[in-house]
C-alpha positions in Angstrom: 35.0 6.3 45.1 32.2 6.3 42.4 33.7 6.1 38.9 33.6 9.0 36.9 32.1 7.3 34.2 29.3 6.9 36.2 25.8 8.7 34.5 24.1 11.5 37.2 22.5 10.0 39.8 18.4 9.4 39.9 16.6 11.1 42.6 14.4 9.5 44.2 10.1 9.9 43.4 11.5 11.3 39.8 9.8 10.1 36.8 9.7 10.8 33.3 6.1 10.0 32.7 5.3 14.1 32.6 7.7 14.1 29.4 6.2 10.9 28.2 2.8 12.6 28.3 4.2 15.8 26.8 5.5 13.9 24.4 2.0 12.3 23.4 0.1 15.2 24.0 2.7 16.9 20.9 1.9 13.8 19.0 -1.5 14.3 18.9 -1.8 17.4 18.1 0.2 17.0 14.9 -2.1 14.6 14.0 -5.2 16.5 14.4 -5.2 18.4 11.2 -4.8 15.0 9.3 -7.3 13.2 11.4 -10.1 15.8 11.0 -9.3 16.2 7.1 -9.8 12.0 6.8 -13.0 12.3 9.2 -14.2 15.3 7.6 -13.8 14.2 3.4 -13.6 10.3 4.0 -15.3 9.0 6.6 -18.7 11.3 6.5 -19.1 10.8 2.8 -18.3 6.7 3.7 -21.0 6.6 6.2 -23.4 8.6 4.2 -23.1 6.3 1.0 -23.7 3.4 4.3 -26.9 4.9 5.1 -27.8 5.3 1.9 -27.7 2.0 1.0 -29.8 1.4 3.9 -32.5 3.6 2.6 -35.7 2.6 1.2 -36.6 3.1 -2.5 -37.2 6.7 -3.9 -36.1 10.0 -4.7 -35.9 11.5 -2.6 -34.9 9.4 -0.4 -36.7 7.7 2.5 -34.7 7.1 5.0 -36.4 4.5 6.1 -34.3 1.2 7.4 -34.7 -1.5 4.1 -32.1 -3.9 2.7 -34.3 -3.8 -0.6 -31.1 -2.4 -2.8 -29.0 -5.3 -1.6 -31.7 -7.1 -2.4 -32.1 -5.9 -5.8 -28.3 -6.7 -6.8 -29.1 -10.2 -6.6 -31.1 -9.6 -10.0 -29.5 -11.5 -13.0 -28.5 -8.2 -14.2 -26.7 -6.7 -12.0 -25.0 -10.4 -10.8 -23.8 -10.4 -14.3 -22.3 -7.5 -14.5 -20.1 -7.7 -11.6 -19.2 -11.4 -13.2 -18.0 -9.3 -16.6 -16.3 -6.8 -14.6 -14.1 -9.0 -12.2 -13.7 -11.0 -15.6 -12.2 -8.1 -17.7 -10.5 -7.1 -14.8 -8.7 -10.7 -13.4 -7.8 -10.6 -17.8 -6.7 -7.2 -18.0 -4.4 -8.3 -15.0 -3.6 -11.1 -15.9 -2.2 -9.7 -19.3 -0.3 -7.0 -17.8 1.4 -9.3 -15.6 2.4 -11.2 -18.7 3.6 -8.1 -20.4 4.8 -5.9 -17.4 7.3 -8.6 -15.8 9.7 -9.3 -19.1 9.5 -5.6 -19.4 10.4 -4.6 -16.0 13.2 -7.4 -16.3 14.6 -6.0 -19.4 14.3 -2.0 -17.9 16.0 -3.2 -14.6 19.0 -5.2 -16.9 20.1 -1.9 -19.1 22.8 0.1 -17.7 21.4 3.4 -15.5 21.6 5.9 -18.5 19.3 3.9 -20.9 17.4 2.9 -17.6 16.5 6.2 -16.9 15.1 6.7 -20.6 13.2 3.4 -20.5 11.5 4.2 -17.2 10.4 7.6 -18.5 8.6 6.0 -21.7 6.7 3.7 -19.6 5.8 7.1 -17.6 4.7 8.7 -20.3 1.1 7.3 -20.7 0.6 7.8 -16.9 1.1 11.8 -17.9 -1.5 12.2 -20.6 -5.0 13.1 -19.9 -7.2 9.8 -20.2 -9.9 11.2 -21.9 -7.7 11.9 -25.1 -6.0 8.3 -24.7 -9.5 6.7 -24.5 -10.4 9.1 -27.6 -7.1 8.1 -29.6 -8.0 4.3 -29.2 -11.7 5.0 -30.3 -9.7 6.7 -33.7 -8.0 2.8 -33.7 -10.9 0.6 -33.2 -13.4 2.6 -34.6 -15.2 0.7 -38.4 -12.9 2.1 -40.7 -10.3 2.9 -38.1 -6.6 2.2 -38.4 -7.1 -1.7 -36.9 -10.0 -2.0 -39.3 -8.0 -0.7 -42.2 -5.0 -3.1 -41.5 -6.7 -6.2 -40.7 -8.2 -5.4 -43.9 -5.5 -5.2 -46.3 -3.7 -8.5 -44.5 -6.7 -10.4 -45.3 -6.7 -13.1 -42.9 -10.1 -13.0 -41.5 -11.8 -12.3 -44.7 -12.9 -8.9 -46.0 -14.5 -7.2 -43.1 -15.1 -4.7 -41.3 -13.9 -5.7 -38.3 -16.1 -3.8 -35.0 -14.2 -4.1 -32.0 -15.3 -0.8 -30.5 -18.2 -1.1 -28.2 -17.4 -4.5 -27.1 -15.4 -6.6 -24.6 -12.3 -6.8 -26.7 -12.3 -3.0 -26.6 -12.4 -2.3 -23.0 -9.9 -5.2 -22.6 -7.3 -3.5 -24.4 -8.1 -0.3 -23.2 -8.2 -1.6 -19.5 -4.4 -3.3 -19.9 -3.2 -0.4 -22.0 -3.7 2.0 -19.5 -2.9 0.6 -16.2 0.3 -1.6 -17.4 2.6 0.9 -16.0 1.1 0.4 -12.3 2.3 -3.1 -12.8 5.4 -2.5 -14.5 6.4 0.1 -11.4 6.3 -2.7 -8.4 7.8 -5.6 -10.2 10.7 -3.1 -11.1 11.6 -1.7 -7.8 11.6 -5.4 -6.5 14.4 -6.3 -9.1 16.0 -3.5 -8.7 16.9 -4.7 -4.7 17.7 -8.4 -6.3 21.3 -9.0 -6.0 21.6 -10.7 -10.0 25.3 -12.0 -8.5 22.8 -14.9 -7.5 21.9 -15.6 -11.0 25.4 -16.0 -12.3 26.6 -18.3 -9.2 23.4 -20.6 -9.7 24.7 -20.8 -13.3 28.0 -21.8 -12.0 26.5 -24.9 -9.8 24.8 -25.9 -13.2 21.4 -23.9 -12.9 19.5 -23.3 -16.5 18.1 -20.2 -16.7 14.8 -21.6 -16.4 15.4 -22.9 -13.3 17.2 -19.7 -12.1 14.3 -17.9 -13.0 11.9 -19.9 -11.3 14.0 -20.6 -7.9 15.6 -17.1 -7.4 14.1 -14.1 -9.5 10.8 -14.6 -9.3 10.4 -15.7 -5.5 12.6 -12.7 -4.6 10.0 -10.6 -7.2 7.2 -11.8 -5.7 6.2 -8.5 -3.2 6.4 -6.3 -7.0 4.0 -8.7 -8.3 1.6 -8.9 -5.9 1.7 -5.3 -5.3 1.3 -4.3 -8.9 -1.4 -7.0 -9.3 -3.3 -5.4 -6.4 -3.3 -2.3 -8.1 -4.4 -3.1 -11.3 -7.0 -5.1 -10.3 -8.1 -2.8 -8.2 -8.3 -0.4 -10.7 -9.7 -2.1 -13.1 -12.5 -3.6 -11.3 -13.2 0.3 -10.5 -12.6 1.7 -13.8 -15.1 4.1 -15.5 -13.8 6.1 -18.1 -12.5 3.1 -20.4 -15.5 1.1 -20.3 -17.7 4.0 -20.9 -15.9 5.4 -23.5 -14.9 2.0 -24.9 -17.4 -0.4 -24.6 -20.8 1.8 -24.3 -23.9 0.5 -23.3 -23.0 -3.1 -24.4 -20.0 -3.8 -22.0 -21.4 -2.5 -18.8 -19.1 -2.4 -15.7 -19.5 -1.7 -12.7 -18.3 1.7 -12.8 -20.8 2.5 -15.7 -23.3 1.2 -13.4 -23.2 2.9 -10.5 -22.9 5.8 -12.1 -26.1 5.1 -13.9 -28.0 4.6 -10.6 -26.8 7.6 -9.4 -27.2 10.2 -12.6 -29.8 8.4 -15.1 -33.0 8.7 -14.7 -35.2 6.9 -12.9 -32.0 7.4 -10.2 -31.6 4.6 -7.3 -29.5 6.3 -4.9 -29.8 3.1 -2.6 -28.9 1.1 -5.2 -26.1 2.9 -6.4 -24.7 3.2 -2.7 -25.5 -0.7 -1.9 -23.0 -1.4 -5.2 -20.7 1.0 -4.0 -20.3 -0.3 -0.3 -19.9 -4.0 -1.7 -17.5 -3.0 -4.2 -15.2 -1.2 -1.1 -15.8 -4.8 0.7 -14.1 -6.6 -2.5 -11.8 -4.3 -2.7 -11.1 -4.3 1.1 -10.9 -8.5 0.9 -8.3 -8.0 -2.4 -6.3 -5.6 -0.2 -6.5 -8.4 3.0 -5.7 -10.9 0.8 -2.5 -9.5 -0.9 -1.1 -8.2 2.7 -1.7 -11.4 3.8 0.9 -13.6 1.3 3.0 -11.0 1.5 3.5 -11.7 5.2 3.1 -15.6 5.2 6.3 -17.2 6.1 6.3 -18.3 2.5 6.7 -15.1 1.6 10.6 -14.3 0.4 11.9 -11.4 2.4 
């Protein structure tokens, strides 16, 4: 006697490919609205900047097949300007990084009350308009402005003024004041998942806190730092309204200077698209890059 147990018997030539495909067919058509919206606002306006840069010289433009503008950024120039931006930007991250972990570490430490607090102050920068915190900084750096006015009185390198609006050191500090929070963000919501019981037993077997640090907090950090490094990078390599604002004409970027081929007269529209489309490359190889030692078996899980 079959066992009651038992689950309903198949009949034979059934399938359940016909719900399969129902099921796919559903799938699909929840994803048309998104897939039309990305095709529609992303990839047209991609492949338009791509042809673009394939243009020939003029404007308006010839659409003529020519790798003149890729060409052209091989100019001194322009090669030097996307040597000062990935500089600014690899020291800009570089600084936040510095700045961002022991401040994440110390955020992550506090008991969830004062947590809560800290983590909104950090948030707070990320909620003002950037025009009037690149404005505010130009008050600070400006000849005669409150740095210029300290350094000054202090007298310890000499009588002055002291210019640092409109140059590097300007869109520097501009560049890791603004996007510190996107690296702050990541490295705190990997401590947050570290178990810190691990800390105290290492300290137990004789660990210094040096070496605790090294051998289990910052491996097990390591996806927060990557990830916030990504993004700042990213974003500073990209940034516009800083260096304009900050460093003028003198510290072009590359965000300055496509937007210069594209608005200034004489306009380069092939130009301007040929410095956009290698930019997206770097990014895209930054992006590769990161995902990549975050999966290597390195990599702490």
């Amino acid at each position: 006697m079959p066992s009651a147990s038992a689950g309903p018997a198949k009949v034979p030539g059934c399938s359940t490919a016909p719900t399969a495909m129902t099921d796919a067919s559903k799938g699909f058509r929840l994803l048309a609205a998104p897939l039309a919206f990305l095709a529609l606002f992303f990839a047209a306006p991609l492949a338009l900047v791509l042809a673009a840069s394939l243009a020939a010289r003029g404007q308006p433009l010839d659409w003529a097949f020519s790798l003149g503008a890729y060409q052209r950024m091989l100019d001194p120039l322009f090669a030097g300007v996307f040597l000062r931006s990935a500089a600014l930007a690899a020291a800009a991250t570089l600084t936040c990084l510095l700045l961002g972990f022991p401040l994440a570490y110390f955020i992550v430490r506090q008991p969830p009350p004062r947590r809560r607090l800290l983590y909104f102050l950090v948030l707070i920068p990320l909620t003002a308009n950037s025009l009037v915190l690149t404005y505010s900084w130009i008050t600070i750096l400006r000849p005669q402005g409150f740095l210029d006015l300290a350094l000054q009185s202090l007298g310890w390198f000499g009588p002055g003024p002291f210019v640092l609006l409109y140059t590097p050191a300007a869109v520097f500090l501009g560049l890791t004041y603004w996007y510190l929070p996107f690296m702050v963000y990541p490295i705190y919501a990997s401590l947050e998942k570290v178990d810190f019981t691990l800390s105290a037993a290492a300290a137990d077997l004789g660990a210094t806190r040096r070496q605790t640090f090294l051998r289990i907090i910052l491996p097990l950090s390591t996806p927060g730092i990557l990830a916030g490094s990504m993004l700042v990078f990213i974003q500073c390599l990209c940034a516009f309204v800083v260096p304009d604002m900050l460093g003028g004409s003198k510290t072009l970027m590359i965000g300055s200077l496509i937007q210069q081929r594209f608005l200034t007269l004489p306009q380069d529209w092939p130009l301007g698209a040929a410095i956009s489309i290698t930019l997206l490359a770097l990014i895209g190889a930054a992006v590769f890059l990161t995902l990549r030692l975050d999966r290597s078996p390195a990599s702490p899980r």
